[in-house]
C-alpha positions, 0 to 999 in steps of 0.5 A: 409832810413839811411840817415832819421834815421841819420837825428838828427836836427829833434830834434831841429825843434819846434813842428810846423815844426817837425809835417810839417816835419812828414806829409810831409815823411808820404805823400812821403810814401803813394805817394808809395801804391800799389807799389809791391815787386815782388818776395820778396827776400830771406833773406839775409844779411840786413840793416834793422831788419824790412825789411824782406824777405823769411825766409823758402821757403819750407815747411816740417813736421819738421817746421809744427811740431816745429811751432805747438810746439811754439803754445803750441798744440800738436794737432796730425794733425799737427805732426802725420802723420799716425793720419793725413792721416786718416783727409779729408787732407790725411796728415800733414797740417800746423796750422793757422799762419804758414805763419808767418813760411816762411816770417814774416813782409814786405819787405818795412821795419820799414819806420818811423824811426825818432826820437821822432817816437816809432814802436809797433806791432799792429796785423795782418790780416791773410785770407787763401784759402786752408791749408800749405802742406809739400812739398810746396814751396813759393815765396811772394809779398808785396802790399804797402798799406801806413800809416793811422792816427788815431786821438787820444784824450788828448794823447802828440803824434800822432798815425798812422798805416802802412799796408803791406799785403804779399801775399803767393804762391806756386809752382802751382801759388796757392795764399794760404794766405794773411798776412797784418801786421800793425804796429802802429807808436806813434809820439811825437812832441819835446816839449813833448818829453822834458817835460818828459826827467827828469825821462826818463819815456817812453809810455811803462813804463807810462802804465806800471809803477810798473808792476812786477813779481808776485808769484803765489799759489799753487792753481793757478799753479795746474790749470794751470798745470792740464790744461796743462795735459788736452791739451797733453790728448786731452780732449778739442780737437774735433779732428775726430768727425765733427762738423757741421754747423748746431749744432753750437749755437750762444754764445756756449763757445769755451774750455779755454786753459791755455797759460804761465806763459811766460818766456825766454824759450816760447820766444825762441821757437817763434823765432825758428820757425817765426823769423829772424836770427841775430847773431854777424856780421849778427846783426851788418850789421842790426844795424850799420846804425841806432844804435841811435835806439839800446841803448848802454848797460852799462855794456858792452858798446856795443849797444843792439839789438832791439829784445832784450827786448823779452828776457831779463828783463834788456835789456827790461828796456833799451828801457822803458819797466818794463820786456821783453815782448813776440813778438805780433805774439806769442800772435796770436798764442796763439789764435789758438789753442782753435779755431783748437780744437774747430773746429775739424780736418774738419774745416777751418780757413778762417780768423783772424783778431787780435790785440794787446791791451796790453803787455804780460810780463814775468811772466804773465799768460795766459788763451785764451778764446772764443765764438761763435759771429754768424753763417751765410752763405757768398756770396760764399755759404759757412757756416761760424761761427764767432769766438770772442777769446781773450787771458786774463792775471791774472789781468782779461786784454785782451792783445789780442784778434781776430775775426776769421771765420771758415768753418764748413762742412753742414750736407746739403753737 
């Protein structure tokens, strides 16, 4: 794939044959769906940022608790142990998303890497069929699933979405998950991209232009702060006491949670758990054969790494973005939490489908909000309750939002 991304003469087709050009690397893709990778490798030194491996193959209370602690939730069943073997579990599980923990992404890569093609995270489907233990340990695989267009209107680029599900096994040959990531590719023919080169404005700074920090009150921040206090109180967790199927209503609110305001701190503890490690040479193998996608940093003459601008505001503003901005996985995981406090510690997420609407930039603040959709019974007899959550900004706009079905224990079992 470096010789693609190295290929510069895209730059000099007319529209014409650089649309020709994309459909015909896009058909050479999808020719591959259905191709496996099996087993995903284990991480090791890469190429390619975004062709990732088994990241944490084993699973312990210590990860369960550092992902439950970059949710923001310090929900005990997820770090107690003496508190958790009292559960129907008998013991630690892992929260929803925790996949994300042992192998984040796919192993296919960011493929469209050419120039005038922007990558931006796009949500991910997740389904689970029973909780992450500690004491597991996981091999993956990668199911090719290939690229979709998705017509857009009055737009100067074209928008396609690229879907890898990765499949989560362990040790007894126990599918446990499955984690299709999308990612959306906005592809801008020359003639467009030129049009703009004068003020250098990209998509991100376009939507986004003149967002900047703001100050919040006192007001404000008590609320957000008391809110906090009730989370490490517990009193909007369900904990112990079952919820039932049958007492769910239709429309009932979920609890609000207070997330943010997001800074470089919350940024961090998502990498620690759910991202992957680059640091000096490690960082340069992954960026050397494509750094046309990796600005150079004026001040020091150095290239930036692309995952750079969820951390800082400058290196964000080098790859058209107003600040830094968090990881859309983050943003997922901030979904969870309402949804594990609602359900109680009997319930069971059996699936969320997210995505991502808007940015969430430092300085905003969060509040992840829910309802029930509809209760119904599936083909497999389980009762179920449909779940709208969606996480809200302080301008009033969703950045990202799901639908996640959870089993509910029936007073009928």
């Amino acid at each position: 794939m470096n010789v693609q991304a190295q290929d510069r003469d895209w730059d000099h087709l007319s529209d014409g044959e650089w649309n020709e050009r994309l459909d015909k690397l896009i058909a050479q893709f999808n020719e591959g769906r259905g191709e496996l990778k099996l087993p995903v490798p284990v991480h090791d030194i890469m190429d390619n940022e975004y062709e990732r491996g088994v990241l944490n193959a084993l699973v312990t209370e210590d990860l369960i608790r550092h992902f439950a602690d970059a949710i923001g939730d310090p929900n005990p069943i997820w770090r107690n142990r003496t508190y958790a073997q009292s559960t129907r579990w008998g013991g630690i599980i892992a929260p929803p998303l925790y996949e994300s923990c042992i192998a984040f992404g796919s192993s296919f890569g960011g493929r469209l890497r050419v120039p005038g093609v922007g990558r931006l995270a796009a949500g991910n489907k997740h389904e689970y069929f029973a909780p992450f233990r500690p004491g597991d340990e996981f091999h993956v695989y990668d199911k090719y699933a290939g690229f979709e267009e998705k017509k857009v209107e009055g737009k100067p680029y074209r928008m396609f979405i690229e879907s890898v599900p990765r499949y989560f096994v362990n040790q007894r040959d126990e599918t446990i998950a499955v984690a299709t990531g999308r990612n959306i590719y906005l592809a801008t023919p020359p003639s467009k991209r030129k049009a703009k080169e004068g003020g250098k404005e990209s998509k991100v700074g376009a939507k986004y232009a003149g967002k900047d920090y703001r100050k919040y009150s006192e007001a404000e921040l008590k609320e957000i702060h008391d809110d906090f206090d009730a989370q490490l109180a517990g009193t909007k967790r369900r904990g112990a006491k079952i919820r039932y199927w049958e007492d769910v209503v239709e429309g009932e609110e979920l609890p609000t949670i207070a997330k943010g305001i997001y800074d470089v701190c919350d940024s961090s503890a998502r990498t620690v758990v759910s991202c992957y490690v680059y640091a000096f040479a490690i960082k340069w193998a992954a960026m050397r054969g494509h750094l046309q996608t990796h600005p150079i940093d004026p001040l020091t003459g150095e290239h930036r790494f692309r995952r750079d601008w969820h951390y800082s505001d400058r290196a964000a503003q080098m790859f058209g973005s107003p600040l830094a901005n968090a990881g859309g996985i983050h943003n997922e995981m901030m979904l969870v939490h309402p949804v594990t406090d609602w359900m109680g510690d009997d319930g069971f997420v059996v699936s969320m489908d997210s995505q991502d609407r808007r940015f969430n930039f430092f300085g905003d603040s969060t509040w992840v909000k829910g309802s029930v959709a509809r209760k119904f019974t599936d083909d497999q007899g389980r009762r179920l309750v449909e779940l709208d959550v969606r996480a809200v900004n302080q301008d009033g706009d969703t950045h990202t939002q799901a639908k996640v079905h959870v089993k509910l224990p029936s007073k009928a079992d």
